[in-house]
DRENPA-519591 format. One line per field, with one value per residue (C-alpha): z, y, x. Coordinates in steps of 0.02 Angstrom, whole numbers, plus 50000, padded with zeros to 5 digits. Layout:
<atoms>
c3: [Z/...]
c2: [Y/...]
c1: [X/...]
</atoms>
This chain:
<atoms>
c3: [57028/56987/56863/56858/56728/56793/56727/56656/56724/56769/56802/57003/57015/56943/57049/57210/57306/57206/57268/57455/57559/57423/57436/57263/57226/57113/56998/56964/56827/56941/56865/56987/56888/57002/56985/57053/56972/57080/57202/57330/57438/57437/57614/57574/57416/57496/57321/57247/57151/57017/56943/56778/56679/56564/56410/56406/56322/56153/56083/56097/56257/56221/56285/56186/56049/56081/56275/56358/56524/56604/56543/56617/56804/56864/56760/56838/56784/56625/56458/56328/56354/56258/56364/56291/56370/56529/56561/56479/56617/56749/56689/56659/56858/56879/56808/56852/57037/57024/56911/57059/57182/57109/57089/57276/57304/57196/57248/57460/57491/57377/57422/57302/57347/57478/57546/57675/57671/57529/57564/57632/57622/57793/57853/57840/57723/57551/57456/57304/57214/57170/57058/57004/57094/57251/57196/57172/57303/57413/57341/57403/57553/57583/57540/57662/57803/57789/57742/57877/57813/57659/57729/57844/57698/57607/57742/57771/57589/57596/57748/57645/57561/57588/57734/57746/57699/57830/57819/57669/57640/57777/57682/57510/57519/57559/57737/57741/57895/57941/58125/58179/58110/57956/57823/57675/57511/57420/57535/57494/57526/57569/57424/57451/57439/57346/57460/57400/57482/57342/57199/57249/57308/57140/57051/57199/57173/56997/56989/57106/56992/56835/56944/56960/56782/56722/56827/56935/57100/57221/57267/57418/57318/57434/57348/57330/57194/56999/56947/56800/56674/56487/56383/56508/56602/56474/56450/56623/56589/56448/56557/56611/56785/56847/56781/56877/57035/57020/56989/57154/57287/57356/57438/57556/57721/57823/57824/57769/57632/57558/57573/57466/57333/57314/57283/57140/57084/57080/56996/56847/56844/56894/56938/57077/57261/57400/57557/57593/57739/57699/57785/57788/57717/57586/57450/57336/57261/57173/57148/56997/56885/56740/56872/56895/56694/56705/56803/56700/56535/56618/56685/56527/56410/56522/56586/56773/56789/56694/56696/56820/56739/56589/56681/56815/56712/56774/56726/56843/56722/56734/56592/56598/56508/56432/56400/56299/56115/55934/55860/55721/55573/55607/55639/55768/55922/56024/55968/56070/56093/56212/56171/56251/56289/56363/56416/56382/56490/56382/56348/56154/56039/56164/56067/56138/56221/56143/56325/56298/56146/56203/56339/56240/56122/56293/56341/56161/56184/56376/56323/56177/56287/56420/56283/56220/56408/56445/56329/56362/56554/56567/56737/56799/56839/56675/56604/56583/56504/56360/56332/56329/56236/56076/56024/55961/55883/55717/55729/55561/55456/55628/55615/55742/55784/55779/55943/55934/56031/56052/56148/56193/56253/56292/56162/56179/56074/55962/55957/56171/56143/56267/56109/56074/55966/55924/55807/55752/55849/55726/55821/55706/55732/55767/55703/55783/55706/55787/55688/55642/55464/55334/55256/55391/55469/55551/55626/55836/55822/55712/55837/55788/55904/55840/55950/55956/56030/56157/56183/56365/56390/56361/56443/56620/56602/56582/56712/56832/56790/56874/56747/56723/56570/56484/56534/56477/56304/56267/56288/56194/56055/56077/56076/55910/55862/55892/55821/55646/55658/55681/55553/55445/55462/55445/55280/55222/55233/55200/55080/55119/55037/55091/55035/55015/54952/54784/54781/54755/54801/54934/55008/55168/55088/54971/55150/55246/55075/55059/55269/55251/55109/55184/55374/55429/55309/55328/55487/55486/55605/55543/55653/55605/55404/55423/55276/55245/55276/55288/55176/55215/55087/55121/55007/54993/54798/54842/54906/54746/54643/54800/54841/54616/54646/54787/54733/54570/54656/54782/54654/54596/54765/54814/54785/54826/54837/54898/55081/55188/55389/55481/55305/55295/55178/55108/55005/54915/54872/54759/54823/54847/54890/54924/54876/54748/54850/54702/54643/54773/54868/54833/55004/54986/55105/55238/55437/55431/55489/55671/55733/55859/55964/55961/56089/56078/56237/56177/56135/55956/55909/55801/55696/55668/55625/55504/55428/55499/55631/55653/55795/55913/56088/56120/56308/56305/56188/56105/56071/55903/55789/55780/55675/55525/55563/55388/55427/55570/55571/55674/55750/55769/55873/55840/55642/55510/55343/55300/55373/55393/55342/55484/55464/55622/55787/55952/56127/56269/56455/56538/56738/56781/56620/56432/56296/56104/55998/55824/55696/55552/55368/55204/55245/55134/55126/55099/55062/55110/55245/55412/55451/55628/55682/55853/55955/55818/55713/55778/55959/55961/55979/55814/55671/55519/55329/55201/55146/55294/55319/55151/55177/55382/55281/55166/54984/54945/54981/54802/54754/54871/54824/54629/54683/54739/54576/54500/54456/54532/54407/54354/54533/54528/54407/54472/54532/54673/54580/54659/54592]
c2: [57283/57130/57014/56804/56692/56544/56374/56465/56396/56557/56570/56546/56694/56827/56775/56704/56871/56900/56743/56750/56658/56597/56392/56349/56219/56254/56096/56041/56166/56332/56361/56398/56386/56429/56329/56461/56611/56776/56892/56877/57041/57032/57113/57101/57210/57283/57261/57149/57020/56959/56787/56790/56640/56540/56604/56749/56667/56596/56461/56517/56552/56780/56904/56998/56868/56995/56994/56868/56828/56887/57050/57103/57045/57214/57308/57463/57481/57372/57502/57372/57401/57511/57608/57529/57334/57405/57458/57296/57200/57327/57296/57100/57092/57158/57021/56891/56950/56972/56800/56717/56814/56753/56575/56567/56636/56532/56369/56405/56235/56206/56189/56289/56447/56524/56701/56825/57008/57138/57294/57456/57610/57696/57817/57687/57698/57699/57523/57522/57539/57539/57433/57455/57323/57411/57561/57492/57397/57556/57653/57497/57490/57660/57656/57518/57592/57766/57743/57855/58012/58006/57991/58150/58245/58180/58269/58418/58453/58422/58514/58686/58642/58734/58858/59027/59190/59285/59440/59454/59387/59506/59653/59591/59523/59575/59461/59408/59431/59259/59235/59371/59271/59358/59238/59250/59162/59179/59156/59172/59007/59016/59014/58832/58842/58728/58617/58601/58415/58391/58365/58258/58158/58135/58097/57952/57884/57901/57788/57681/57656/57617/57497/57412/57398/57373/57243/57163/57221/57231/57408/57514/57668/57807/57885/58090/58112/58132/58020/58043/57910/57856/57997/58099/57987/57914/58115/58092/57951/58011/58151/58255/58202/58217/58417/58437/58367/58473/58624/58566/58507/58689/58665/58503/58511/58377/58199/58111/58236/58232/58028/58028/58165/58045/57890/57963/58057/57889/57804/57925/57937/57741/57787/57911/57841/57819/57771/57584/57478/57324/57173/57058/56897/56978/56852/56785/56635/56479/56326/56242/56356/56248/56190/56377/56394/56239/56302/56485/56379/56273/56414/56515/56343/56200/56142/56131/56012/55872/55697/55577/55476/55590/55713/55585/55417/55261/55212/55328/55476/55646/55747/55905/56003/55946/56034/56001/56067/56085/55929/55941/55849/55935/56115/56064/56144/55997/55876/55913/55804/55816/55924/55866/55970/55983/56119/56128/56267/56253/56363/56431/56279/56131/55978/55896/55730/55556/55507/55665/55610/55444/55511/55619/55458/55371/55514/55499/55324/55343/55453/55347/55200/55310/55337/55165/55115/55252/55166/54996/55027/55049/55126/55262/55356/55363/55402/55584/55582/55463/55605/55716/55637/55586/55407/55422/55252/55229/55080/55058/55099/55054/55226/55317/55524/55611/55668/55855/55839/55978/56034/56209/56309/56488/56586/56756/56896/56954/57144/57113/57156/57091/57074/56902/56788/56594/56510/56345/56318/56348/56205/56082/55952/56003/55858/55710/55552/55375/55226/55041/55082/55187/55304/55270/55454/55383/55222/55208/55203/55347/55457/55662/55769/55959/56084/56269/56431/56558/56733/56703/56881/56893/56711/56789/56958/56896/56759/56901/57035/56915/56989/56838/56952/56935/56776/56686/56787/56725/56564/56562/56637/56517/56363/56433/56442/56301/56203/56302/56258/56070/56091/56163/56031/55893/55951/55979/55808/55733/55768/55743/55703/55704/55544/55491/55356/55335/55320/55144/55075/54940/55029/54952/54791/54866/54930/54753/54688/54802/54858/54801/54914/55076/55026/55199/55306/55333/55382/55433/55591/55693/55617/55761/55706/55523/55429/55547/55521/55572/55483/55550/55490/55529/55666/55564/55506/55324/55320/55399/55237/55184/55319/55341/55145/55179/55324/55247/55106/55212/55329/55177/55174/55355/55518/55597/55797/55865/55918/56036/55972/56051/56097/56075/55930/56001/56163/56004/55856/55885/55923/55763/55762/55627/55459/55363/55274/55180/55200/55336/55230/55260/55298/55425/55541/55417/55441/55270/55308/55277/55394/55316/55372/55279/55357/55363/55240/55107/54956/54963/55125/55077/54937/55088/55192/55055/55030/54847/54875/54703/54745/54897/54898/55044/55068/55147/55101/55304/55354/55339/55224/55061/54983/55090/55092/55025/55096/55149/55310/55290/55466/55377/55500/55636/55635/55534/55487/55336/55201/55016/54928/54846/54656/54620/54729/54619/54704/54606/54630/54684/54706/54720/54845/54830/54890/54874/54751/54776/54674/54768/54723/54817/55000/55131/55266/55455/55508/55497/55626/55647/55773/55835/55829/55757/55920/56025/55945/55774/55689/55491/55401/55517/55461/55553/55526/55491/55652/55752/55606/55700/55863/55865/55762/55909/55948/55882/55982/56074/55897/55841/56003/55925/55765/55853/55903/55739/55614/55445/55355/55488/55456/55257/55308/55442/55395/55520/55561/55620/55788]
c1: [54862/54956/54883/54909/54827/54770/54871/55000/55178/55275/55440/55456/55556/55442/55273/55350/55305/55143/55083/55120/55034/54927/54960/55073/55204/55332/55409/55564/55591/55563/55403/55234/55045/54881/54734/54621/54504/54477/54522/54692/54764/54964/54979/55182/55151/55012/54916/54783/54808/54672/54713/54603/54526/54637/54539/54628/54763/54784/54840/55008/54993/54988/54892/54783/54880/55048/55081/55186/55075/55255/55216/55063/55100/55132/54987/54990/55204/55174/55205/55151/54969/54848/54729/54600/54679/54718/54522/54484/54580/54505/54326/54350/54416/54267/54147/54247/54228/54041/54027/54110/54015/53812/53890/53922/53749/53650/53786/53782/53835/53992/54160/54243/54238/54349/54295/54322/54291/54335/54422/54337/54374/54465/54573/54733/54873/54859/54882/54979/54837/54673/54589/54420/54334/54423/54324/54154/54142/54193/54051/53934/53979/53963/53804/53783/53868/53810/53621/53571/53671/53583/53413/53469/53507/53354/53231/53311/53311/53121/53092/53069/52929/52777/52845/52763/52842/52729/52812/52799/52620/52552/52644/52601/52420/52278/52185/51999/51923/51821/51763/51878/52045/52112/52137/52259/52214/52379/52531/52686/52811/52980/53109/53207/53392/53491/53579/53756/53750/53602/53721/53843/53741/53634/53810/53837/53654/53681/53866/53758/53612/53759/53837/53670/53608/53779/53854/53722/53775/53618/53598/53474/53454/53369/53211/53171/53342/53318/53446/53599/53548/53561/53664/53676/53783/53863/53950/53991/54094/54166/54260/54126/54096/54284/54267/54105/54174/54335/54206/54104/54238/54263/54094/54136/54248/54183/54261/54123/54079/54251/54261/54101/54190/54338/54224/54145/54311/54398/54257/54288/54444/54504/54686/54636/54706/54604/54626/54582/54577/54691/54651/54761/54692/54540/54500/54380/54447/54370/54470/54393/54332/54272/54102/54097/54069/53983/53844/53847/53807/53673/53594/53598/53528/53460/53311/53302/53167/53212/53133/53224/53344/53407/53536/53575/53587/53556/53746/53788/53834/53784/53736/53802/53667/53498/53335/53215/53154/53079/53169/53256/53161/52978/52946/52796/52851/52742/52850/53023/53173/53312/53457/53609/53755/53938/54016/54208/54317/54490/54618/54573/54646/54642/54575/54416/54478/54421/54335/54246/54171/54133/54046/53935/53896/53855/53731/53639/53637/53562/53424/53381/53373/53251/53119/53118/53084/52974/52840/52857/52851/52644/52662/52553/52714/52770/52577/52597/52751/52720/52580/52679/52851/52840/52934/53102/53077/52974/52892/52849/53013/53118/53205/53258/53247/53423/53470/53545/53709/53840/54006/54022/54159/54219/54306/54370/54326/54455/54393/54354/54194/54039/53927/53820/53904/53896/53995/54053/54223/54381/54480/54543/54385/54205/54123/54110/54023/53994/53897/53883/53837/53860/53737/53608/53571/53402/53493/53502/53700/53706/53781/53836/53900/53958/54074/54010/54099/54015/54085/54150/54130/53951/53898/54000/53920/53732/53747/53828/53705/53549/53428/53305/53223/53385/53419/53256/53257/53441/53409/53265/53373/53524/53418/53342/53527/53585/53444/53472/53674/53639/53518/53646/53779/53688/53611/53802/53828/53648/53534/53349/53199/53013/52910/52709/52641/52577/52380/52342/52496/52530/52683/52680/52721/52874/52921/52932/53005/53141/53182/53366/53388/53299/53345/53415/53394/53198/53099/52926/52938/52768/52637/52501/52520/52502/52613/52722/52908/53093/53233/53412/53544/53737/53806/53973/54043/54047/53862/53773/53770/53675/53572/53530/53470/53371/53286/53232/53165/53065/52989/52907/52796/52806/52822/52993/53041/53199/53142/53262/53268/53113/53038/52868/52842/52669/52777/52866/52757/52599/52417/52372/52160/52034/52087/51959/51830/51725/51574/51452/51330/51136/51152/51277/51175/51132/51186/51235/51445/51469/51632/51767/51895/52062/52175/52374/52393/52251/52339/52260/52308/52458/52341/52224/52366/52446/52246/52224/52120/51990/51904/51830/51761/51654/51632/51468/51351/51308/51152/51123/51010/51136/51034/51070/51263/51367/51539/51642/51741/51903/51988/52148/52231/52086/52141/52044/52120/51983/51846/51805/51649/51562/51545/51449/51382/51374/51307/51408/51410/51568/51598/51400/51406/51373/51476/51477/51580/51626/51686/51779/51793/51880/51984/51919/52051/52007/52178/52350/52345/52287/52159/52132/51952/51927/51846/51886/51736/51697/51638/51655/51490/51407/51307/51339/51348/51492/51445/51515/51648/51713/51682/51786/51929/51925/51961/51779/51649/51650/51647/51493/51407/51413/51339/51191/51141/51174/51019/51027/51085/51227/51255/51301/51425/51528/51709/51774/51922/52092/52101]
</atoms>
C-alpha cells in the first residue's frame, strides 16, 4: 500500500512511479502535490495507492506530528510506524473510501467523482499487497457473487429436520393399530449432523454483519445462521478468530470453500495475501474534497428545507450551512433564529482568510435584511412564515436579535480516536467582530462570528455509516453545543442584565428620551413577559465609566438584575404582582368587561402592545348584554397584562354586514407582565367581571377572596396593593 497526502509538494523523484498515470504536473522546483482524495491502482507497482485528506498533517506539515509525509509512502516497508498507526492508516483508507462512496450516492449528478470498478478477488497473481479496503470489499462481493452457494448450504443444513428414524421407531416403540395402519405416537427423528460448511460460514456472516454496523457498507445477509456479535466477536478480533480458522481449515478442499477461508483469514489477520484480480485502471477519486466535507457538515447540522432566499441569497451568495434554532437570548424553543455556518476544510493551523470573514458578515447581514422584509411584504406567500418567525427587529427599543454565526473546520484527534468532540479552534484567531459602534451588542452592524473544531474522524465516520438514528441525535446534540459555546463567549465579553419597569413609572417616555444613549445595547427579546428586557454592557475598562452612568440612570426607571444569556429573567428580578388599580368599584363584581382578541398580524397589535390602543373593531357583534359593557379586555396576542375604559359603543354597517365600534379611553394596567389566557382561559366576545379579570391575570385571587368579606364601604377604600 502506498500512501500520498493530498497538497503536499513531494519531491518529484520519490512519487513519480506512485502516481502513474494519475494526471500531475510537477513545478519548476521538481516537486508534484495531488489535488485529489481516494482510491488509485498503480498497475506498474501493481499496488494501491490511497491519497488521504490533508488533515492528516499538522501544522508543520508531520505525520502523526513525527512523520515526514516522505516517510510513510511505502507503508507496508516503512519501520517508523507503531502498529497501532499502521492500522490507523488501514482503517482511515477505509472511511475515506466509504465517505467518498455515500457522497457519490446521495450527489449522482456531480462532477467530482471519478469511478470505475474496485478489485475482486480471482485466481490472478498476487498484487503487492493487500490493503484492507481490498479485503472488505472482497468479502462483499463475494457475498454478491456467490449468493446462491449460501442459500444451497442453507437448505441442506435444514433438510434434516424432522426425518424419521423408522428402524429404530418400529424396534423401539410400541404401534397403535387404527383402521388397520399401525400408528406410532413417539417417533424417533434422525440425529442432524453438523455440517462442517455451517461454521465458516457463521464466521463470514458474522465479519459481514461487523462490516455493516461498523462501517456502513450495505450488506444481503442470508437468514437461518446465529450470528458472532458483541463480545464475542470482539475476542475474535482480538486473535481468536485467526486460531479457530487455523483449527478448522483441514475440513475445506474445494475452491470456493478455501477462497471463503482466506477472506475471513485475511480479515483477521490484515497482512494475509490473497489473490486479487487487478484491473488496470480501478479508482475512486474525488477532485475537490472540501464540497465533499462541505456536504458531510451540512448533512450532519443543516436544515434542508430552508425558506427561499436565506441559503441562496438574493446577492447571489450561497450560504453554506443554516438551520434554524432556540435563539440565543430566550430559552423558548418557539422562538428560533437562523444559525449560520461555514465550513472550513484546511490543513490544521491555516488562518481563516479576511474574504471569508467578510462573507460570513455579508450572510448575517442577508438574513437580517430577509426578516425585516419578510414583515413588511403583506403577501399571502409570506403569511405563514411571519407566524411562524419571530422579528429580529425590536420595534420599540430599535434593537436588534444577535445572529449566531460560526466557522467550522476539521481537526484531527491527537490520541486518533473516532470519539465526539467540539471545541473552540486553537488557531491563533477564533473571534471575529464587525460593528459601527462600540458597546452596542444588540445593534444591526454588530456582527460576531466564532471558529469551532470538529473531530474529522468522527464527522467522516457518522456521515459514512448512513445511520439516520445517529445522525438526527448528533445534531440535535451539536446544535445544543454550539448554542451553549456562543453563549459562552459572548458572556466573556458582555455582561447582561435583565430589566422591568418600575410600577408607576412612564418608562416608555425615559425610553424615546434617552434612545441614542441605550441604542444597541437593549432589545426586548421576551415576548411571553411583556416589559421585560435585555441590556448588554461591554466588559471592557474604558466602557465602565459608561456602563456605571448608565446603569444608575436606568435603575431610576427599572429594575435591573444581572441576567445570564437564555436565563430566565423571572429567577432574577423580584415577584412583581398586580399593579395598583385605585380605589375597587362598587361594581367590583359586575359582568360589565367585554374580552377582545388582538391578533399578531392586525395592524393594531403593536399600539395594544405599547398600551395606546384608541380604537377596536369587533367583527361580529358577541352575544352578550352591550349595554352593561364599562371596559374592554384586550388579549393582545392571547396574553393580558391590563384594560381600557370604553368612552363610546357605535353599531356600524360594513359590506352588507354589521360590526361593533369602540372608542377607548384611560389604560388600566394589572401588572407588568403578560399572562397567557387566550384558549387557555378566555374566548373573545365574553362578558365577565374585574373580579375574574384579576384572578386569570393571577396573583389575586387570595386577594379577591378578601374583598368578599369586606363591607361596602371598607370596600370604596381598599387599594389593590402590589404585594
Amino acid at each position: 500500500m502506498r500512501v500520498i497526502i493530498e497538497g503536499y509538494c513531494y519531491r518529484a523523484s520519490a512519487v513519480r512511479d506512485v502516481l502513474h498515470e494519475l494526471s500531475t504536473l510537477e513545478n519548476v522546483g521538481g516537486e508534484i502535490s495531488v489535488g485529489y482524495v481516494g482510491y488509485y491502482y498503480n498497475p506498474q507497482l501493481k499496488d494501491c495507492v490511497f491519497i488521504l485528506p490533508k488533515v492528516l498533517v499538522n501544522e508543520e506539515n508531520k505525520v502523526f506530528s513525527r512523520l515526514d509525509p516522505h516517510d510513510i509512502i511505502d507503508l507496508d516497508n516503512c519501520k517508523l510506524l507503531t502498529s497501532e498507526e499502521r492500522n490507523f492508516i488501514y482503517e482511515f483508507a477505509v472511511w475515506i473510501y466509504r465517505a467518498i462512496e455515500v457522497f457519490n450516492k446521495n450527489n449522482p449528478k456531480n462532477d467530482i467523482v471519478y469511478h470505475r470498478q474496485i478489485a475482486e478477488m480471482g485466481k490472478g497473481k498476487r498484487v503487492l499487497s493487500n490493503t484492507f479496503l481490498n479485503i472488505l470489499l472482497s468479502l462483499l462481493r463475494f457475498n454478491k457473487e456467490r449468493h446462491s452457494f449460501f442459500t444451497t448450504v442453507l437448505r441442506n443444513l435444514h433438510s434434516g429436520y424432522n426425518k424419521i428414524n423408522w428402524t429404530r421407531t418400529i424396534s423401539r416403540s410400541t404401534a397403535w393399530v387404527q383402521d388397520g395402519t399401525p400408528v406410532y405416537l413417539n417417533p424417533v427423528n434422525k440425529k442432524r449432523q453438523i455440517n462442517t460448511d455451517e461454521e465458516l460460514i457463521i464466521i463470514y456472516f458474522s465479519i459481514l454483519n461487523h462490516i455493516s454496523e461498523t462501517y456502513g457498507f450495505p450488506v444481503d445477509i442470508t437468514l437461518g445462521f446465529e450470528l458472532i456479535k458483541g463480545r464475542k466477536f470482539e475476542h475474535y478480533l482480538k486473535g481468536y478468530g485467526k486460531r479457530r480458522l487455523k483449527q478448522i481449515k483441514y475440513r475445506y478442499f474445494s475452491d470456493i470453500q478455501l477462497r471463503l477461508w482466506e477472506l475471513c483469514y485475511a480479515f483477521f489477520d490484515k497482512a494475509h495475501q490473497i489473490h486479487i484480480v487487478a484491473e488496470q485502471r480501478e479508482y475512486l477519486l474525488v477532485k475537490s474534497f472540501n464540497i465533499v466535507f462541505e456536504a458531510i457538515i451540512d448533512e450532519l447540522i443543516g436544515d434542508k428545507d430552508v425558506p427561499r432566499g436565506l441559503k441562496d441569497q438574493a446577492d447571489g451568495k450561497r450560504v453554506d450551512h443554516i438551520y434554524s434554532y432556540r435563539n440565543l437570548t430566550n430559552n423558548e424553543g418557539d422562538k428560533p433564529v437562523y444559525y449560520i455556518g461555514d465550513s472550513k476544510y484546511y490543513k490544521l493551523g491555516n488562518k481563516v482568510s479576511a474574504e471569508s470573514v467578510y462573507k460570513q458578515f455579508t450572510y448575517a447581514r442577508n438574513v437580517i435584511q430577509w426578516n425585516l422584509n419578510l414583515f413588511l411584504d403583506e403577501s399571502k406567500e409570506n403569511q405563514v412564515l411571519r407566524e411562524t418567525h419571530p422579528k429580529y427587529r425590536d420595534e420599540q427599543t430599535e434593537g436588534y436579535n444577535i445572529i449566531p454565526n460560526f466557522f467550522i473546520s476539521a481537526k484531527m484527534d491527537e490520541k486518533l480516536s473516532y470519539a465526539d468532540n467540539v471545541s473552540t479552534t486553537n488557531r491563533e484567531n477564533n473571534t471575529f467582530l464587525s460593528r459601527h459602534f462600540e458597546n452596542r451588542l444588540f445593534d444591526r452592524d454588530t456582527l460576531l462570528v466564532y471558529h469551532y473544531d470538529v473531530n474529522f474522524l468522527y464527522v467522516i465516520s457518522l456521515y459514512a455509516r448512513e445511520n439516520k438514528y445517529q445522525k438526527a441525535q448528533w445534531k440535535l446534540n451539536v446544535r445544543k453545543l454550539f448554542r451553549k459555546k456562543i453563549q459562552d463567549a459572548l458572556e466573556e465579553k458582555y455582561k447582561f442584565y435583565a430589566m422591568t419597569p418600575k410600577k408607576g413609572v412612564r418608562y416608555e417616555e425615559y425610553l424615546r428620551e434617552h434612545f441614542q444613549e441605550l441604542l444597541g445595547k437593549v432589545y426586548a427579546p421576551y415576548e411571553q413577559y411583556g416589559d421585560i428586557y435585555s441590556l448588554a454592557l461591554d466588559k471592557g475598562e474604558n466602557y465602565q465609566k459608561e456602563n456605571n452612568l448608565l446603569l444608575k440612570q436606568l435603575k431610576d426607571y427599572f429594575l435591573v438584575e444581572e441576567c445570564k444569556l437564555g436565563q430566565d429573567p423571572q429567577e432574577v428580578l423580584p415577584e412583581v404582582g398586580v399593579a395598583s388599580i385605585g380605589t375597587l368599584p362598587v361594581d367590583f363584581h359586575e359582568k360589565n368587561v367585554l374580552t377582545c382578541l388582538v391578533r399578531k398580524a392586525d395592524k393594531n397589535h403593536q399600539k395594544f402592545v405599547n398600551h395606546a390602543g384608541r380604537t377596536y373593531t369587533m367583527e361580529h357583534i358577541p352575544n352578550v348584554n352591550l349595554l352593561g359593557v364599562k371596559y374592554l379586555l384586550p388579549m393582545v396576542g392571547g396574553s393580558i397584562d391590563g384594560y381600557y375604559d370604553l368612552k363610546r359603543m357605535a353599531i356600524a354597517s360594513n359590506k352588507g354586514g354589521t360590526n361593533l365600534r369602540l372608542s377607548l379611553g384611560t389604560y388600566h394596567p394589572l401588572g407588568t407582565k403578560w399572562v397567557q389566557i387566550y384558549r387557555t382561559k378566555m374566548q373573545p366576545g365574553e362578558l365577565i367581571s374585574l373580579e375574574k379579570t384579576l384572578e386569570m391575570y393571577g396573583g389575586a385571587s387570595r386577594r379577591v377572596r378578601q374583598v368578599d368579606q369586606l363591607t361596602s364601604r371598607q370596600v370604596d377604600k381598599l387599594i389593590v396593593s402590589s404585594n
